[in-house]
Backbone bond lengths (Angstrom), bond angles and torsions (degrees), N, CA, C in turn:
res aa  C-N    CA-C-N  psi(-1)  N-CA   C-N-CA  omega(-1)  CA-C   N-CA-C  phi
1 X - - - 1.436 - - 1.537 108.94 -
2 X 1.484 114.60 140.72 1.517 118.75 -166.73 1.545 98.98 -91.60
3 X 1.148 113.60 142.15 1.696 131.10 171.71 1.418 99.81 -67.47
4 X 1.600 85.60 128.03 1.713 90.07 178.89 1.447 103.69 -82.79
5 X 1.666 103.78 156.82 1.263 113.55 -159.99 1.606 101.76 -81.24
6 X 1.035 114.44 178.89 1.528 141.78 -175.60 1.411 118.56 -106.45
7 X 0.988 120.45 100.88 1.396 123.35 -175.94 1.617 104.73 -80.20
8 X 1.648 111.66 103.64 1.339 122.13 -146.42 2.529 90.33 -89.47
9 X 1.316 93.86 149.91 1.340 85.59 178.53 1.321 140.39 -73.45
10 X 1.304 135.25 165.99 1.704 117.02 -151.37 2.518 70.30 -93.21
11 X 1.731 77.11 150.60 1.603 92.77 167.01 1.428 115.51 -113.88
12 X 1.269 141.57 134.20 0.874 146.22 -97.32 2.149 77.60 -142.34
13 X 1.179 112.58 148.87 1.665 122.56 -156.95 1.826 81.73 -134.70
14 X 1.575 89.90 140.84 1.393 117.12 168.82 1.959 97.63 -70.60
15 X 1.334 101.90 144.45 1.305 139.46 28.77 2.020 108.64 -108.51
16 X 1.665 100.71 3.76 1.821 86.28 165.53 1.437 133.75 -0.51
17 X 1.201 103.22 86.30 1.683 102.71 160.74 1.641 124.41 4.08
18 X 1.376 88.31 -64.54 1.834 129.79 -162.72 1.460 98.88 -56.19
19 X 1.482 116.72 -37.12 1.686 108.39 -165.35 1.418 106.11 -82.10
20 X 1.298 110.62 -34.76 1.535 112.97 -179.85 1.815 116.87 -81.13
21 X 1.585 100.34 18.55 1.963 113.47 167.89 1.224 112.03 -74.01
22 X 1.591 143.91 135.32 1.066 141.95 151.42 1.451 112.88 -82.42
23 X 1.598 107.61 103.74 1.623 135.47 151.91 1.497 137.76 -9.46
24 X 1.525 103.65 93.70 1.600 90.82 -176.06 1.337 126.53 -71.46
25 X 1.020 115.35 159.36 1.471 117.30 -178.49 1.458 127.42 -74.01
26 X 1.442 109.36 108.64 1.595 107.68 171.83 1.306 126.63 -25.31
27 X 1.451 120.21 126.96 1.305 131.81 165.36 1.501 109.42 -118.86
28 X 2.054 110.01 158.87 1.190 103.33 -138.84 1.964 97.54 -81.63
29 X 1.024 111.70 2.62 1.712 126.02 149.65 1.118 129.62 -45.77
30 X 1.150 112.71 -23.54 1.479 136.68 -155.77 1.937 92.85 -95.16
31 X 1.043 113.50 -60.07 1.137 126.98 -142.73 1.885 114.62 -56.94
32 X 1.314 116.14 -23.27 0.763 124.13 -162.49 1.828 99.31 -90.93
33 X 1.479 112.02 -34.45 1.553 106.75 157.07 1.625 107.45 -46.39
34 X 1.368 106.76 -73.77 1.628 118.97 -173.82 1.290 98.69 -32.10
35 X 1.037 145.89 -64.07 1.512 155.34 180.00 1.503 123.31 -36.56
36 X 1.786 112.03 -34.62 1.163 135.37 -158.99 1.616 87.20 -121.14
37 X 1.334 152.24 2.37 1.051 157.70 162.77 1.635 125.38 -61.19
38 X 1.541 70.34 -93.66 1.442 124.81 149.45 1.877 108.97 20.35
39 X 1.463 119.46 -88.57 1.197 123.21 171.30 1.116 113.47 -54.50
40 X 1.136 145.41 -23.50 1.505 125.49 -165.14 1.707 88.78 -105.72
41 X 1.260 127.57 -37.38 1.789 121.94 174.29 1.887 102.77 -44.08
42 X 0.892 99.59 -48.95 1.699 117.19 -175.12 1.947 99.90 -66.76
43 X 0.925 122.13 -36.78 1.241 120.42 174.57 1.397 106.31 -80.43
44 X 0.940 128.07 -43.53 1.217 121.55 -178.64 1.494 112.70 -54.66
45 X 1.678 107.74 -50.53 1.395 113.50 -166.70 1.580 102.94 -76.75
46 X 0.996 160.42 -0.70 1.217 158.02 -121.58 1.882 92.09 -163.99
47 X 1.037 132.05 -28.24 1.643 154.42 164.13 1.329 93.30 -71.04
48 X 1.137 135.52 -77.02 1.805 141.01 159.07 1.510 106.87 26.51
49 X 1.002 122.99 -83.52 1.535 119.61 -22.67 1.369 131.53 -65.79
50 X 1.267 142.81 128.28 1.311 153.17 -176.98 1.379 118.17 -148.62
51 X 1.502 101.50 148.33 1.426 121.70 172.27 2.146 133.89 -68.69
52 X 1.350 89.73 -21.47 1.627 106.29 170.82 0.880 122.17 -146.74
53 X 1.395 121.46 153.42 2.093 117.12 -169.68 1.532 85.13 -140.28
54 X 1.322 117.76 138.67 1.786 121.25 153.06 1.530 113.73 -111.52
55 X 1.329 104.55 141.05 1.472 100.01 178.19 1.267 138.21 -33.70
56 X 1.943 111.71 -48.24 1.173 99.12 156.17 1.121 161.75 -68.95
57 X 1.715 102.92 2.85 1.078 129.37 158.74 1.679 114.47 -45.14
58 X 1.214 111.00 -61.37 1.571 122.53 174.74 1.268 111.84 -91.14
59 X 1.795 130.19 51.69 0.865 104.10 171.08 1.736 148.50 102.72
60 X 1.453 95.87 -26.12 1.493 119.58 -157.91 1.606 107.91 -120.16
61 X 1.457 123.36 113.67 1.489 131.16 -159.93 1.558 92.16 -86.51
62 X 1.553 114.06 36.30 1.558 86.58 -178.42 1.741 113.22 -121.33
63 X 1.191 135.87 146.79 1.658 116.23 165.44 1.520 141.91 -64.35
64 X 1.847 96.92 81.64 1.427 97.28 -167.47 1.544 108.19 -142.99
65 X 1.152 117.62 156.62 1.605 111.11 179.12 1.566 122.13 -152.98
66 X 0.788 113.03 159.43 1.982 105.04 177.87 1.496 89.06 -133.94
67 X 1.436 110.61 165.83 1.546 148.43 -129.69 1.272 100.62 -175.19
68 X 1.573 116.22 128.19 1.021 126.52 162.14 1.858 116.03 -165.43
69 X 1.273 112.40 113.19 1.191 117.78 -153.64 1.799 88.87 -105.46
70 X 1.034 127.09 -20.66 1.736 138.97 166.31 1.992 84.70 69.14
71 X 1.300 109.64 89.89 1.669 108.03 166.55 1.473 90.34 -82.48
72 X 1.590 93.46 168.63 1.705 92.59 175.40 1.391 124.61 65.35
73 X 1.350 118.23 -18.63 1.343 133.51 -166.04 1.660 120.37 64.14
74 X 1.486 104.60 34.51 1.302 120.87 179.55 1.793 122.16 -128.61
75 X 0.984 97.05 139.99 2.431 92.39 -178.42 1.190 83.24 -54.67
76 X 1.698 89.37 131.57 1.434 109.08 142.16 1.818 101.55 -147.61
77 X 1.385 91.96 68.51 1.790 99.55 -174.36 1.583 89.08 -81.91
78 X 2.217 88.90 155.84 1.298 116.79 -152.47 1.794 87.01 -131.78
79 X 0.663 112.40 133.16 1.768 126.90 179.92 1.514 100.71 -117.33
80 X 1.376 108.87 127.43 1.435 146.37 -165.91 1.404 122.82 -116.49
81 X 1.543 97.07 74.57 1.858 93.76 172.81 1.108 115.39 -76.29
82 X 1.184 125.26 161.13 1.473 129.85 172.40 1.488 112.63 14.61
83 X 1.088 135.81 37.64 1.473 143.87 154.21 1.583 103.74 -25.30
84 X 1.932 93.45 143.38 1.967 102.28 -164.43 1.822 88.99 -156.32
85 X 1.219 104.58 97.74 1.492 100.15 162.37 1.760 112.80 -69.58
86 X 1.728 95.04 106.01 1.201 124.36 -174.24 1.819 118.65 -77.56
87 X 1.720 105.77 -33.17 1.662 130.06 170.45 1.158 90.55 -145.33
88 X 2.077 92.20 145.94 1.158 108.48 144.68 1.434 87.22 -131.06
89 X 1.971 92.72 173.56 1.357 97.18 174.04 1.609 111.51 -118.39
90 X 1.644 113.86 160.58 1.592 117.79 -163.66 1.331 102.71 -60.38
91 X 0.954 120.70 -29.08 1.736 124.38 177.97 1.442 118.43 -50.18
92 X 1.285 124.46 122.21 1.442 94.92 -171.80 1.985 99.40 -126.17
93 X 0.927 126.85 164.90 1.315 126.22 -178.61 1.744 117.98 -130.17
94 X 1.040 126.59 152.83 1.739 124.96 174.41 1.305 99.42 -104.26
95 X 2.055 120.11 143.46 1.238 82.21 171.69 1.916 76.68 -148.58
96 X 0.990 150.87 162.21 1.659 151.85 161.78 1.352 102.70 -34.95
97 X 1.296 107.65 130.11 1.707 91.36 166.00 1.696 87.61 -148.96
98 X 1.510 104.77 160.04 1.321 117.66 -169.58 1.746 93.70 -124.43
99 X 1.470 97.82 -179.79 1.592 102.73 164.53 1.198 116.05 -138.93
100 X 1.011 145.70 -167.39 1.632 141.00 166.98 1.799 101.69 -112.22
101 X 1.397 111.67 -22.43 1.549 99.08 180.00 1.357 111.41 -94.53
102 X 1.429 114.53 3.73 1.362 126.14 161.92 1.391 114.83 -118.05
103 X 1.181 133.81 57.93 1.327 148.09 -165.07 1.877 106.70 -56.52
104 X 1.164 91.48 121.64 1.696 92.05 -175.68 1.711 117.55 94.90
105 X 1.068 117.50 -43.24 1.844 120.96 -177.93 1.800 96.77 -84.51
106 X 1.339 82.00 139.66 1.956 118.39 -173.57 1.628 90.65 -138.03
107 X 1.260 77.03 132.67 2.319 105.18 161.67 1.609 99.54 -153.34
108 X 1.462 98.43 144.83 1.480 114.61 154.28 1.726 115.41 -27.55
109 X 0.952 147.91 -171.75 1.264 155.77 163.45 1.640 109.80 -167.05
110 X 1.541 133.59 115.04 1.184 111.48 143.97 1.393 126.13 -108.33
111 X 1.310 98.58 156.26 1.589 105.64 -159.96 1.561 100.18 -142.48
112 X 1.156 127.71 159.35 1.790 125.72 158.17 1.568 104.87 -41.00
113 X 1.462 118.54 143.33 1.376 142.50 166.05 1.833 105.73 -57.09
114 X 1.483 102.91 -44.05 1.383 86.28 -171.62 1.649 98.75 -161.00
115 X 1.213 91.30 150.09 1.908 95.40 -163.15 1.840 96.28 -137.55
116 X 1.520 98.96 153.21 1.029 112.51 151.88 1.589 137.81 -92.57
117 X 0.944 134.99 130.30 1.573 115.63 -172.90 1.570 102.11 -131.43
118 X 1.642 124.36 157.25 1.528 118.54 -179.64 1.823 88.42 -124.71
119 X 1.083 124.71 176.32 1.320 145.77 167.36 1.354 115.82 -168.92
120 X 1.058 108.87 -175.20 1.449 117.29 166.31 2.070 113.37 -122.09
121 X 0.912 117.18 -172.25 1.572 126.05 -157.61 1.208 101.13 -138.85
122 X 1.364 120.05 139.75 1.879 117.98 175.58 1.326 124.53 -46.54
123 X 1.585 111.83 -8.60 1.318 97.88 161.98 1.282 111.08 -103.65
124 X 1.250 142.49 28.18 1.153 147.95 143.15 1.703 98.85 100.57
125 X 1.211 131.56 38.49 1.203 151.89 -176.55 1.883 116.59 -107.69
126 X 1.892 99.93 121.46 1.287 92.24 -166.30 1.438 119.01 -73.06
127 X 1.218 145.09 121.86 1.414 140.55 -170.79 1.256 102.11 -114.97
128 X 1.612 122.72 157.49 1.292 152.35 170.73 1.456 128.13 -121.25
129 X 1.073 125.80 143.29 1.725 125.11 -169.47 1.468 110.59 -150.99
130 X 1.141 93.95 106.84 2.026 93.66 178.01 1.671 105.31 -80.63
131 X 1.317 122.84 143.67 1.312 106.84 -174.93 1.487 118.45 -149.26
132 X 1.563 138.71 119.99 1.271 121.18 179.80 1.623 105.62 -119.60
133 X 1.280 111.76 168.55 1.525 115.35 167.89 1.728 91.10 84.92
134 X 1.608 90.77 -164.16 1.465 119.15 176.22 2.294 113.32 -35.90
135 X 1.310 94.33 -42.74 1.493 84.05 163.30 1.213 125.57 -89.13
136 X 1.133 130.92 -3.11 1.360 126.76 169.70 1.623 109.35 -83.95
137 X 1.560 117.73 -56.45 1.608 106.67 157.14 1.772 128.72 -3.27
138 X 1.732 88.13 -66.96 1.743 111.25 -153.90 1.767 84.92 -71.50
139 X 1.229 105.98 -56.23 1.765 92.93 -159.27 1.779 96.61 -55.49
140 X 1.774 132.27 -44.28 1.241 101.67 -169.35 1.398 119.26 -73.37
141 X 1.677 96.85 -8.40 1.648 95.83 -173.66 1.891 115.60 -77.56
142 X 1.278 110.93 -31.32 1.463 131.45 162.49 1.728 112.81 -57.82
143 X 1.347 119.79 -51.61 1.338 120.80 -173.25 2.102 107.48 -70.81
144 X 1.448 82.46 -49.00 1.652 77.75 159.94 1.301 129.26 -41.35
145 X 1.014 120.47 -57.28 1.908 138.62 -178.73 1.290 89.33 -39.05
146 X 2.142 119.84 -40.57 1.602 108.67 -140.59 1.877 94.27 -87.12
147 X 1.440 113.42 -8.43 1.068 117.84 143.52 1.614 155.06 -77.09
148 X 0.722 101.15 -4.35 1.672 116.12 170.22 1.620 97.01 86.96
149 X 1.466 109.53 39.26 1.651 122.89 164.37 1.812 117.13 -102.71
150 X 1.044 119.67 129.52 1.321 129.15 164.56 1.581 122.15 -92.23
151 X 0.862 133.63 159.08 1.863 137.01 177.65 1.448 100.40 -74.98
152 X 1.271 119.92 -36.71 1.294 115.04 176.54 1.752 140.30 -57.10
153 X 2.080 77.94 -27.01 1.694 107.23 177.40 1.924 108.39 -70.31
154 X 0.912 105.75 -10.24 1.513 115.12 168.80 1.389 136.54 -89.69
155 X 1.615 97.64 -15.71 1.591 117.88 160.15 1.321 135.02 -44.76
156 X 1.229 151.86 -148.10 1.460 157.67 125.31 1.488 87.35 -88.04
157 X 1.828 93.26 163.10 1.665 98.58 -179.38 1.316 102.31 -83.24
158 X 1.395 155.27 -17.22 0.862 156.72 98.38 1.903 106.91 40.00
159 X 1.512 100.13 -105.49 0.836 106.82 170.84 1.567 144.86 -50.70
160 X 1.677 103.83 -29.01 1.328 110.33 -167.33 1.551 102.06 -91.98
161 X 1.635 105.13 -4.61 1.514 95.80 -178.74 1.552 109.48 -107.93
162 X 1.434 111.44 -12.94 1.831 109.14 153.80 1.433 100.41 -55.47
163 X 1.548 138.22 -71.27 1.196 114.53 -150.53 1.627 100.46 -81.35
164 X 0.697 151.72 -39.70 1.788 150.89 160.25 1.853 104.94 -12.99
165 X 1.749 110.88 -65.76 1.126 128.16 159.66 1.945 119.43 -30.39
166 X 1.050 80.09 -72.61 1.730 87.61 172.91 1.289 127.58 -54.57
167 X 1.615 99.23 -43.84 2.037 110.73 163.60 1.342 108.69 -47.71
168 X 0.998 122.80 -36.53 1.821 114.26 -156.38 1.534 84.21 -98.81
169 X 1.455 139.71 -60.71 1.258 129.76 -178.61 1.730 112.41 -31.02
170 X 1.301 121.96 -67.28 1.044 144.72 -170.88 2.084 93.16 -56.69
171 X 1.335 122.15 -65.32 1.504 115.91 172.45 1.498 122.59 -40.48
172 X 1.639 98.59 -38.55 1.646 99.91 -179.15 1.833 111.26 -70.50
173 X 1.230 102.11 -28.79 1.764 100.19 -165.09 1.417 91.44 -82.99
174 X 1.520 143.21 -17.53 1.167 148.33 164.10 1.701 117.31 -50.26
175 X 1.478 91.29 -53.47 1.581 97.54 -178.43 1.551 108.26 -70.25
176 X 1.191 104.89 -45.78 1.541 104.60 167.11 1.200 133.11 -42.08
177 X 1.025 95.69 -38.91 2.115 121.45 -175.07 1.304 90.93 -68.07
């Protein structure tokens, strides 16, 4: 018998109010929503298709995120409580980065080469992750979100307000549609 599917959650498109909220911090109250979330955030992001989802992405005033870079070409999603870039390093790198609430727009990004980050785990367990390359990107680019930061906010205004421009063009012919 086939697993019924997951009705993955709607993600929420700039210019939303909501994305530019800074994220409260999970409490252990919290968790059992997060828990009951959870699969359909992951459906959504994986529906994307994309590599990271933040709560406020879908909606959710809380500080949390999942990760999934699929090594092997298989889940191996990473859930992000209260995530805290703990190191970075002076090195810094550019690398494409996309978003899902900006579906379609790419810019350079530089960011530190390699960061440390701590969180905790659904069982309320403190974890650590040293990280360079493509996962180090996603976690600052995800933890940002848990700030009311966009990839775009790293642009020139220049740039971040062509694609900003185009978001809302592109939302209006949507609503229209």
């Amino acid at each position: 018998m086939a697993e019924p599917e997951i009705d993955p959650l709607p993600i929420l498109r700039a210019p939303d109010a909501r994305l530019k909220s800074k994220t409260r911090r999970v409490r252990p109250d919290d968790l059992a929503e997060i828990r009951a979330v959870l699969p359909r955030m992951m459906a959504a992001m994986y529906a994307a298709p994309g590599i990271g989802l933040a709560a406020p992405q879908v909606g959710l005033n809380l500080r949390f995120a999942v990760i999934d870079l699929m090594p092997d070409d298989k889940p191996a999603p990473i859930t992000l409580i209260n995530p805290a870039v703990e190191q970075v390093s002076e090195t810094l790198t550019t690398r494409e980065e996309g978003c899902l609430s900006l579906p379609g727009h790419y810019a350079g990004v530089t960011r530190p080469e390699r960061v440390v980050v701590s969180y905790e785990d659904l069982d309320g367990r403190k974890q650590t992750i040293e990280a360079d390359g493509l996962l180090a990107t996603c976690l600052q680019h995800e933890i940002d979100h848990l700030d009311g930061i966009l990839f775009v906010d790293h642009l020139s205004a220049l740039k971040r307000n062509m694609i900003m421009r185009k978001m809302a063009k592109e939302n209006r012919l949507r609503k229209a549609g």
